[in-house]
N, C-alpha and C positions, 0 to 999 in steps of 0.2 A: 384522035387527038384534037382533031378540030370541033368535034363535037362536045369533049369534055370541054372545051375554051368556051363554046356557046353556051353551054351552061351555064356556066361561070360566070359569064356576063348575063343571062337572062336572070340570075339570083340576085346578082350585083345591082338590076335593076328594079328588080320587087320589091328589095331592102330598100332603095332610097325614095320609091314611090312612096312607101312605107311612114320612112322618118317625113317627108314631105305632108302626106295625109295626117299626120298625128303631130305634126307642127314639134317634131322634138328635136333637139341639139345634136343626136346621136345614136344610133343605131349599128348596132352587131348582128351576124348571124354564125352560128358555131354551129356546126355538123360534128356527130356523134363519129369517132376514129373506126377503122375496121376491129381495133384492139377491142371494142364497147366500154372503155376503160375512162377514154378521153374526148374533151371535146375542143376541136384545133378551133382559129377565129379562121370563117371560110372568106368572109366580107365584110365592111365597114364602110357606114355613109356617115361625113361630121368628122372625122378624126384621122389626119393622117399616121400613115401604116405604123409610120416612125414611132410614136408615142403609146405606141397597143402595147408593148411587153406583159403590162396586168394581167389580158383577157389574150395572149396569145393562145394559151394552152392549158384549158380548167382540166381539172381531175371529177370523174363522176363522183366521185365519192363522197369530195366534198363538202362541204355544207354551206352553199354559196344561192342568193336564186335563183339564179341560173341553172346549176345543174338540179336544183328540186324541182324546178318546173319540168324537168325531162325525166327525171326520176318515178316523178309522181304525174306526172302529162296532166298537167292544170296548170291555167295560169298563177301567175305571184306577181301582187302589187305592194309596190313600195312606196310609200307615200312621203316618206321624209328620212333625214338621217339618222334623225332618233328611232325611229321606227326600224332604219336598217341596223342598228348599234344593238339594239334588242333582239331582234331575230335570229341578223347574221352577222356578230360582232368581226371575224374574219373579213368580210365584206367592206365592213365599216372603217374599218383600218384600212384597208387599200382604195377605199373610195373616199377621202374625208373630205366630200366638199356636200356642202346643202343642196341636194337635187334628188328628182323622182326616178322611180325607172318599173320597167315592166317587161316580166319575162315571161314569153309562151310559147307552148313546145309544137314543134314544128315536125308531118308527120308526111313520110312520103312512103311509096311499096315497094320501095329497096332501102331506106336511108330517112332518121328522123334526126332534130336537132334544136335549136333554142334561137329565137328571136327574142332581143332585147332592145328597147327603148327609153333615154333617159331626157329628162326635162329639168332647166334649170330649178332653183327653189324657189321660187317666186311662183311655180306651179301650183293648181290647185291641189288639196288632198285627196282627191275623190277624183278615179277614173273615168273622164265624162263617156257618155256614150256613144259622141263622135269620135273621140277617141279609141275608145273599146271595140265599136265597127272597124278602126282603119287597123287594127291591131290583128283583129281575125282574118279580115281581108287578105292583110299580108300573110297571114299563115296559111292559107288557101292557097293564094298566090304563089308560095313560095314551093309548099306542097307540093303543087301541079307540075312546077319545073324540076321537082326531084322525081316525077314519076316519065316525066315525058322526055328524059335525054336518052337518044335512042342508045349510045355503049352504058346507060346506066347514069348515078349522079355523079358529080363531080370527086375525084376522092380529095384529102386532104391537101390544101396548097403549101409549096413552098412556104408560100408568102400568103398573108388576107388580102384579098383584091380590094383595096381602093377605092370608094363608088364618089368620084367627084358630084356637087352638086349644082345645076346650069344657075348659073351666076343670072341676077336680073340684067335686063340689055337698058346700059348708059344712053344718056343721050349724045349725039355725036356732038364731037366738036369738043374742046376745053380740055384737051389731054397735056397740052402742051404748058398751058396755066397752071393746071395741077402739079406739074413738074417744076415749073419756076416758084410755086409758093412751098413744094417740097424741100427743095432747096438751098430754100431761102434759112429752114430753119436747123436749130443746132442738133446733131446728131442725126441717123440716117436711117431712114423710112422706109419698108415695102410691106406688100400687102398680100396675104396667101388665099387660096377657095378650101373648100373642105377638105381636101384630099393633100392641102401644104406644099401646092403647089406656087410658085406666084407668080401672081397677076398685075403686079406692079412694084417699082424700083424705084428712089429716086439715086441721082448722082453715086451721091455720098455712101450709096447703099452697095453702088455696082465696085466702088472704090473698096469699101472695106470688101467684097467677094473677091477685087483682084482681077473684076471680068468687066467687057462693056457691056454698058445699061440697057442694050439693044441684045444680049447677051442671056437676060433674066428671066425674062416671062416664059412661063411653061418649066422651068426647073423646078425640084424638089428645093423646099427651104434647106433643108440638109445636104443636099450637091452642089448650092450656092456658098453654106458657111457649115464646112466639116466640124467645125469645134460646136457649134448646137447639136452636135448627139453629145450628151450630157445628159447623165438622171436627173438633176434638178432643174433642167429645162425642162424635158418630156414631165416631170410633173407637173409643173405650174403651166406646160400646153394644155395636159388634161383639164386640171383646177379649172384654166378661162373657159375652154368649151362647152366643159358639164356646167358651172353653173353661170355662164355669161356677163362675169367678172371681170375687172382688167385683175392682172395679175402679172408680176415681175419677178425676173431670177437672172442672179449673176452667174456667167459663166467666165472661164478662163480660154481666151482666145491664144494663148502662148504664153509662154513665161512670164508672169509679171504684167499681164495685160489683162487684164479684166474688162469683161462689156457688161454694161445692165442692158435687161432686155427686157420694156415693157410694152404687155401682150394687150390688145382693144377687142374679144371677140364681138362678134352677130352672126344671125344665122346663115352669111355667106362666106364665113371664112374666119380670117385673124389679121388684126394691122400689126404692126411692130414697129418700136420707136430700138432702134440699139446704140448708144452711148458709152463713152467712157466712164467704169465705173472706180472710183478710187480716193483719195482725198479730196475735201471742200474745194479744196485752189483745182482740181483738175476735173472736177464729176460734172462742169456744165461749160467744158469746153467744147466749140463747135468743131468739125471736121472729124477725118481720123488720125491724125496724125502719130497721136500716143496709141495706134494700132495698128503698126505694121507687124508682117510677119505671117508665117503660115502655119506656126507651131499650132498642133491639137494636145488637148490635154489625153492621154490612157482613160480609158472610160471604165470606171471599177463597175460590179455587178449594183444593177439599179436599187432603191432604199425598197419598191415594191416587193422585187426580190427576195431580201433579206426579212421584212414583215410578214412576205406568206410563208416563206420558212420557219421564221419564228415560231407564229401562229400554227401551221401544222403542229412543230413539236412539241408545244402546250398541250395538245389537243392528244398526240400518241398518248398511249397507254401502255401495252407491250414491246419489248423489243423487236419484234416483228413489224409496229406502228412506225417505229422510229425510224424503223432501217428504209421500210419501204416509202413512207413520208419526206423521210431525208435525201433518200437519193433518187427518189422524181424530182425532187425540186432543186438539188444540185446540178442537175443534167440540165434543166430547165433554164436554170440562172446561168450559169457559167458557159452553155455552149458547150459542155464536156460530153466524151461518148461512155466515159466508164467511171461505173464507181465500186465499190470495193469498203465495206465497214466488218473489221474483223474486232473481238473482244480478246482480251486478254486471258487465260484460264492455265493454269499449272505448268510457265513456262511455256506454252504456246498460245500464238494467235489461230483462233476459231473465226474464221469465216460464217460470219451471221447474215449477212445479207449483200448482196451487187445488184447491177445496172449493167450491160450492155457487156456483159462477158460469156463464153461459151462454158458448158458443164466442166468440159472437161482441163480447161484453163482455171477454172474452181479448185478442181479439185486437188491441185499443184500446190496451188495457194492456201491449201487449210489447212491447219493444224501444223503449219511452219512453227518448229520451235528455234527458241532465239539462240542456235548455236554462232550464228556469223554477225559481230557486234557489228559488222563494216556492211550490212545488210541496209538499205532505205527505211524498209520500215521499222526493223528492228533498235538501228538507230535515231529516229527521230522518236519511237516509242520509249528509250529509255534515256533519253539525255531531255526529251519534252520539247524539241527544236522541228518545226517545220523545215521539209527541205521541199525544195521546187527545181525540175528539172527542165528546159522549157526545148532540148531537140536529143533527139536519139544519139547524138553524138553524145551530147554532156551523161544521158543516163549510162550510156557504154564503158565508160573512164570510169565509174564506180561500181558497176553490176551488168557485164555485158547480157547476162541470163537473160534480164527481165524483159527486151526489148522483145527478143526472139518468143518470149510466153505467152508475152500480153499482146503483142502488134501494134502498140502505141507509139505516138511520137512523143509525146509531155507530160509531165508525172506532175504530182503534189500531193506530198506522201502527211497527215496532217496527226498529230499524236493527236488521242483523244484523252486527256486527263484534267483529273475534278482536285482541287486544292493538294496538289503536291502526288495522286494516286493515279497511276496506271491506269485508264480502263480500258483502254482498245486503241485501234486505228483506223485513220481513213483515209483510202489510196484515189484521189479524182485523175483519171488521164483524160490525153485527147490524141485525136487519129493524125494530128498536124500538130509541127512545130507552134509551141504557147508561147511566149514570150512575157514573166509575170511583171506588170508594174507594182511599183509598192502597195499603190493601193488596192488593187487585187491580191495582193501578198495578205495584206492585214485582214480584208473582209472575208478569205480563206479560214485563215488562224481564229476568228472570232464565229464562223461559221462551225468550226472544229469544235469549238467552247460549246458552244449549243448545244450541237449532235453528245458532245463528251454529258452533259448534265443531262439529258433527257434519255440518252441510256444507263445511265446509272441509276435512275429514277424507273425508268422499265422494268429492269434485271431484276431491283428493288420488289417491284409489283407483280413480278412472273415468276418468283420465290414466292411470295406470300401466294398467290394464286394457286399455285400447286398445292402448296399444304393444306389450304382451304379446299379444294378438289378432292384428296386425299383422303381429307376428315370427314366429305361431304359418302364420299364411294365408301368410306367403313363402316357409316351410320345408315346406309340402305342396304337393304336384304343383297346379298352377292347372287343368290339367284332363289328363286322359285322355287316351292315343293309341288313333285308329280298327284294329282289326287283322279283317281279314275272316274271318269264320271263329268269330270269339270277341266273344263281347256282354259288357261291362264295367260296373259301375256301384259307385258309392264314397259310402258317408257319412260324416261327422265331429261329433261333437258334443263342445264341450267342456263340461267340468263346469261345475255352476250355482254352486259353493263357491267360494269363495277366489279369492285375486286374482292365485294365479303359474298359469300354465301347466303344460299337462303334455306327455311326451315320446310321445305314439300317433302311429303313422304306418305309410304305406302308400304302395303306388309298382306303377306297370304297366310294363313296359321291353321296348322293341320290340328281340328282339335280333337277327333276320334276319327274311328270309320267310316260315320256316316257324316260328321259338322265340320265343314272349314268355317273359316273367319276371314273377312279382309278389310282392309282398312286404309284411309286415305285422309290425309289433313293437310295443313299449313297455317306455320307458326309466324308469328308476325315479327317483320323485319327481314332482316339480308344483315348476319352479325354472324363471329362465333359464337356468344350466346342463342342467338336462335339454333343452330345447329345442336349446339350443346340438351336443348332444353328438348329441342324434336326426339334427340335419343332415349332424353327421359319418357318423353311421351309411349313411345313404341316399346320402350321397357315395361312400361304400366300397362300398355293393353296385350302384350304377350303374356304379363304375369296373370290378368284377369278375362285370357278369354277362356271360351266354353260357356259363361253366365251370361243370363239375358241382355243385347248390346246396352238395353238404359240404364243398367248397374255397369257395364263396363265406362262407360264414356261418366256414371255417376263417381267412381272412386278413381278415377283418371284426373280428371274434374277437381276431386277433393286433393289431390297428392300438388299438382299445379297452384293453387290456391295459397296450400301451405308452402311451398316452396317461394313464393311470393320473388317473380323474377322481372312482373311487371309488362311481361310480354304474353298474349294469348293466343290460342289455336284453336283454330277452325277444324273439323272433322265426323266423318262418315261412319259407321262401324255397320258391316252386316253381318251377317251370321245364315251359314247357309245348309239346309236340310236336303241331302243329296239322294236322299232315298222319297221324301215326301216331294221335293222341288217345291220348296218352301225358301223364302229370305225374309228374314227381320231385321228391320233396318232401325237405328237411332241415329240423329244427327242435331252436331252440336254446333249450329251457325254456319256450316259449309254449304257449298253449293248444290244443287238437287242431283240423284243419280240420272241416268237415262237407259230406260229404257226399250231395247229392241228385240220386236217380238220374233217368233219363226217365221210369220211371213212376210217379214223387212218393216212393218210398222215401227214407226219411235215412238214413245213417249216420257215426258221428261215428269219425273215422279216429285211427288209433295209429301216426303216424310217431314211430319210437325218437327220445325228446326227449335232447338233448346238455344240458351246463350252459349259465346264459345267458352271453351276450357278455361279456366285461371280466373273467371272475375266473381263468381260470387259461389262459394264453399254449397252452401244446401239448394243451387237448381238441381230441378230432378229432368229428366229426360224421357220420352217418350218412344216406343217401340211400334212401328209401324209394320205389319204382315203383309207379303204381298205371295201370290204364284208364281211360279219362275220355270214353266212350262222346258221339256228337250229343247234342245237349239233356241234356246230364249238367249240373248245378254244383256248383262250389264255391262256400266261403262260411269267409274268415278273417275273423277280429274279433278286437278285443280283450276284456280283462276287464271294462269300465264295462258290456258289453253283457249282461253275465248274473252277475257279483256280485251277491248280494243278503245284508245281512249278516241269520246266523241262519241261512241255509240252503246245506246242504251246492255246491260249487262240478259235483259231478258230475250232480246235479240238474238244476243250472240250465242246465248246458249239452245234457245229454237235454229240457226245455222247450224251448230254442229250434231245435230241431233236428227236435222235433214242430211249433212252429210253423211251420218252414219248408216243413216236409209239408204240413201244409194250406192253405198260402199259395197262390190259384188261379194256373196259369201265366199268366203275364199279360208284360206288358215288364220285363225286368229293371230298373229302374228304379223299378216299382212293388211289385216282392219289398223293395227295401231299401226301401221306404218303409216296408212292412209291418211288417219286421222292426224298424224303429228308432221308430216311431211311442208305442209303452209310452213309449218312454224322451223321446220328443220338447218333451213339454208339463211334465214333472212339476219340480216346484221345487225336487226333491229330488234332485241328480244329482251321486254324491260324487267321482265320476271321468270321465277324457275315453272320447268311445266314438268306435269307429273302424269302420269295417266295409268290404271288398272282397269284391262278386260277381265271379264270371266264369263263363261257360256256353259250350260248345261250341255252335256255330247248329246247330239241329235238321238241317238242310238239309245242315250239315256244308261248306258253301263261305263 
């Protein structure tokens, strides 16, 4: 334990060497969870703990620079806010003040993670190199102390540690003048270090806390005056830190009391001037007298909160996006342990997605139909009224069931409906009594609003998607014809993007005893019409194969032309001679075949490419002969299988053509797995991929 603590602090220290060397305002360090999912804030130098809520708890997934730099393990520099408004508009929204920042991922041999460093706007644009050194340093740095803590690195804190920064040393003497000219003046003064502690009081300051001024120094700003936990303080603390602005925000020290709180940063802390803030006749009254009282205002979920919420759900696309975007971030914002987003469907709620519940407490809960009107959710789902339950007692008196299912102590049961219509519900608990204030009431109910419109907008898209899937699985061959002599095997993958289809296809045609045929294009766009038009495509060269491929892809050619649909196709045609071990190949603007001989050589073949399909009625096409030796393959694909944007297309198709080489001969079968496996998993897949083997049997029968 004590050695996780040393850790902790020897991180704590790297980081603020760090902002220190690189002269910046602000510096984070986030470690990657055990989940690999998330990345908690481990440490902070420049910003007390108090005001982190933003950066407490990034999602890998995101699209933030921070987690690209760990995604993609390169640095990411941000030069301005325009800059970050373009990149990473989600960012830019939770960060809107003028300032730089710089993220690099941080690598240790248990444990890697994200260093971050931000510079007021007045910074230059261009990461100097003094800078850039103190930036690797620390990841060096920081590196070594994730490899050298003897139980391992530190895991996730509670809390982000705090990394105070050593204050310059005062000259002695004149403490006490500073105190009488503080004083002197109207409203009440003190002064915090990086970490929001403070370092100085005056009188009036230690009056309004209620504590003596011999009382102050070394407190947290927020264990002196409870009522600055406040989201519109904690932002405008951020605002002054990042970009070295004063900046003001009223809060509500109790009923009807209002303070302005104007903030002076530098690079050793934050002054603070707090004042009555309220009508002309009373806003530059000295003292505190119009501030008595200890009342704290209910602190609703921060406006950060409710903008990365937002922002995520813009951003879902499926109901699967929504549920699981929604309730990370509800858990996140609210302090809640459980959430719970059921839809609506034929008289019952279908449990589509939770947060921090057991299977089999799920499976209680799904597919509840709405026999018991006096049900939580059944009735806030059909009367549209949010109900909030805030201790085990009060849920008892209505539904003793639920207490004993769930293990909760506080419900907020939230209808999900879009102009007047049903669509589901959302059940947020928590493990301890909640107690809601209004204004937590309302940012609930409006958070419900969200979730409600951006799954009705999912369902929307996960309907059309399937029919689009549907249309896409009827229009390609259902499986393969057996030909002896020839081993076949075929993948298809479509794109992870967008919700139309796209036009890749491929086909094996048995055209006698001895000739297959096979074939591989892609028609341009991501439409139903391209889908539509692919079919025609593979219609025309089924009706025309058996004839030389430069009459098939020529009257393929002419049928597209006249059909005048404005979209074109790219494609492959061979025709293969299983008794000579012969292929002719015609190609009409697609990609080159590849390749691989019996004894594992590739070579990626130049049949003379014609224009593609559909632009001009009389191209003729050209027939290229090749040998196609036992155990020889080929290997047509499309473009999704080796685009890669930024790198040249003749590259990419020399790499897969080396991977084919080294791929062990194994069952065909298992070459395309090899071959498509990159692309299988990744969440990034901006086009459909298509792929056809075919291999003469070694045996040659």
């Amino acid at each position: 334990m004590g050695s996780a603590a040393d850790g902790a602090d020897l991180l704590g220290a790297a980081l603020d060497r760090a902002v220190r060397a690189a002269d910046a305002s602000l510096g984070t360090l986030h470690l990657l969870a055990a989940d690999g999912e998330t990345l908690p804030l481990t440490a902070v130098s420049g910003l007390p703990v108090q005001v982190t809520a933003p950066w407490a708890r990034l999602f890998l997934r995101d699209p933030l620079p921070l987690t690209e730099a760990v995604r993609e393990q390169r640095l990411v520099w941000i030069a301005s806010h325009a800059e970050l408004a373009r990149r990473f508009p989600r960012s830019a929204l939770l960060i809107p003040y003028e300032s730089a920042l710089v993220a690099a991922p941080v690598t240790g041999p248990a444990a890697r993670g994200v260093l971050a460093l931000h510079w007021p706007g007045s910074h230059s644009p261009q990461l100097s190199a003094k800078r850039r050194s103190a930036v690797d340093t620390a990841c060096a740095d920081l590196g070594s102390v994730l490899g050298s803590a003897p139980d391992g690195p530190p895991g996730p804190p509670q809390a982000p540690r705090p990394v105070p920064r050593t204050r310059p040393a005062r000259q002695p003497g004149g403490a006490d003048a500073e105190a009488e000219l503080v004083d002197r003046l109207p409203g009440s003064y003190c002064a915090v270090d990086t970490a929001g502690r403070i370092t100085f009081a005056g009188a009036a300051a230690a009056g309004l806390a209620g504590r003596d001024v011999r009382d102050l120094p070394g407190l947290s700003l927020w264990e002196a005056f409870p009522w600055l936990d406040d989201p519109v303080f904690a932002e405008r603390y951020r605002a002054a830190v990042l970009s070295r602005q004063t900046a003001c925000a009223t809060v509500e020290r109790a009923a009807h009391q209002r303070v302005a709180c104007h903030l002076y940063p530098d690079a050793s802390g934050v002054s603070l001037r707090l004042a009555p803030a309220g009508p002309a006749d009373t806003a530059d009254r000295p003292g505190t007298e119009d501030l008595d009282g200890l009342g704290a205002p209910s602190r609703a979920v921060s406006l950060y909160d409710l903008m990365q919420l937002a922002a995520s759900l813009a951003e879902a696309v499926s109901v699967q996006d929504v549920v699981e975007l929604g309730a990370d971030r509800i858990v996140s914002a609210f302090g809640a342990q459980g959430v719970v987003v059921s839809v609506a469907d034929g008289g019952k709620l279908h449990v589509v997605g939770h947060r921090g519940y057991r299977p089999e407490v799920i499976e209680r809960l799904d597919h509840a139909p709405f026999r018991d009107p006096d049900a939580p959710t059944v009735r806030a789902l059909t009367t549209g009224t949010p109900l909030f339950y805030a201790s085990r007692r009060e849920m008892t008196e209505v539904d003793p069931a639920i207490p004993g299912v769930t293990g909760r102590e506080a419900w907020a049961f939230l209808p999900l409906t879009l102009s007047g219509h049903a669509v589901g519900a959302c059940v947020v608990s928590w493990d301890r009594p909640h107690p809601f204030s209004n204004d937590e009431r309302s940012v609930l109910t409006s958070v419900a609003a969200l979730i409600a419109q951006a799954l009705d907008r999912a369902r929307l898209y996960d309907a059309k998607h399937q029919l689009a899937q549907k249309l896409q699985t009827a229009l390609l061959p259902s499986s393969l014809p057996r030909v002896p002599g020839l081993d076949v095997a075929a993948r298809y993958l479509p794109a992870s993007h967008g919700m139309d289809i796209g036009g890749d296809f491929y086909d094996v045609i048995r055209c006698d005893e001895t000739g297959v045929a096979a074939t591989i294009g892609d028609v341009q766009g991501h439409s139903i019409n391209a889908a539509a038009l692919m079919g025609q495509v593979r219609t025309s060269v089924h009706a025309t194969a058996g004839v030389p491929p430069s009459d098939v892809l020529s009257r393929t050619n002419r049928l597209l032309t006249d059909l005048d649909t404005g979209l074109f196709t790219s494609c492959v045609y061979a025709s293969l001679d299983l008794v000579h071990h012969r292929v002719d190949l015609a190609n009409a603007g697609h990609l080159p075949p590849i390749l691989r001989r019996p004894d594992g050589h590739t070579e990626v073949l130049d049949p003379e490419p014609g224009l593609l399909l559909g632009i001009d009625r009389d191209t003729e096409y050209r027939t290229t002969a090749l040998h196609l030796p036992p155990g020889a393959m080929l290997a047509l694909y499309t473009d999704g299988l080796v685009e890669v944007p930024g790198t040249d297309i003749g590259d990419a198709i020399a790499a897969l053509a080396d991977l084919l080489s080294r791929t062990p001969q194994q069952s065909l079968d298992g070459v395309a797995d090899a071959l498509i496996r990159p692309h299988e998993h990744t969440d990034h897949r901006p086009d459909d991929i298509a792929l056809l083997l075919l291999r003469m049997s070694p045996d040659g029968g």
